[in-house]
N, C-alpha and C positions, 0 to 999 in steps of 0.2 A: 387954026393956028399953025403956022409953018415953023416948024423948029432948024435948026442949023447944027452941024457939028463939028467938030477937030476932027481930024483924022484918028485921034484919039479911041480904040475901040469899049476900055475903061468909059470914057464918057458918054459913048454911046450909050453903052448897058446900062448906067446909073442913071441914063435921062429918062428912059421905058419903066424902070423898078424904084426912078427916086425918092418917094415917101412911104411912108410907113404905112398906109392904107394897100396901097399897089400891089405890097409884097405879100401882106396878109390875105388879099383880093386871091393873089394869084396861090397862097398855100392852099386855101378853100378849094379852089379852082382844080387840084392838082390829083385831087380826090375824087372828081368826074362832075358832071354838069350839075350846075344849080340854077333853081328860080330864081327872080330878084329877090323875090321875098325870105329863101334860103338863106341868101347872100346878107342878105339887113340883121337878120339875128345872128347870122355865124359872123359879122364884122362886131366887133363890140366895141360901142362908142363913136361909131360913123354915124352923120348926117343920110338921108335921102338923098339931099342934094349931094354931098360930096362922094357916096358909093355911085351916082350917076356920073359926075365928071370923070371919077377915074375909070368906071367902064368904058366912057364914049374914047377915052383919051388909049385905051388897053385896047380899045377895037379896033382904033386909027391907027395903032403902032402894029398892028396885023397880029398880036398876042391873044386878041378873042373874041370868038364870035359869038355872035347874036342873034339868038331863031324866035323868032313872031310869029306864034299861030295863031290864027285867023277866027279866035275863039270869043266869047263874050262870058264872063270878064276876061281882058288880054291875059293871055298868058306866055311868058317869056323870059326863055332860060341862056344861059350862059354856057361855053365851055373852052377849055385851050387852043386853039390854032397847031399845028403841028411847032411851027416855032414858039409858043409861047410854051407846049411841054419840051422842050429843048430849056429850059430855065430849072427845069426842077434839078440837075446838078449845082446850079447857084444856091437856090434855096435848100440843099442839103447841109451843104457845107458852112451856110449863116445856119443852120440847126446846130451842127456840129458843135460851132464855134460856143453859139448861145449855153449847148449843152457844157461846154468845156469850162467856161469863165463867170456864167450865170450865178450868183450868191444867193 
């Protein structure tokens, strides 16, 4: 899937981080590497399928990589990309916020 952008750098960011899984993907994430399997119970209420699209789609965006070792049963963990820990001042300040307004 080829995506397109504005010049817009706002739409940029919000196209990498737009759903609610992504962000939670990526707070887990921020915290240092995880298994899939880590990733499926620290996501609560995500699909298999949909923690897959949004890794495949976080790994296309250069936000996170993906190590396959060569093990049986596979095993395969997760972790940030130098640009994808360039986001955790994003996700602070939605903490902040959440902390600030949250009831």
């Amino acid at each position: 899937m080829t995506k397109t952008y504005t010049n817009c750098p706002v739409e940029y960011t919000a196209s990498i981080i737009g759903n609610k899984w992504k962000i939670i993907i990526l707070r887990d994430l921020l915290t240092g590497t995880k298994r899939y399997n880590e990733l499926t119970r620290s996501v609560v209420g995500i699909s298999a399928k949909v923690l897959t699209e949004n890794l495949r789609e976080l790994e296309g965006d250069g936000i996170v990589k993906r190590k396959v070792y060569p093990v049986v049963p596979p095993k395969v963990e997760y972790s940030l990309t130098d640009k994808g820990n360039e986001l955790k001042d994003v996700l602070d300040m939605m903490k902040a916020f959440g902390e600030k307004y949250k009831q």
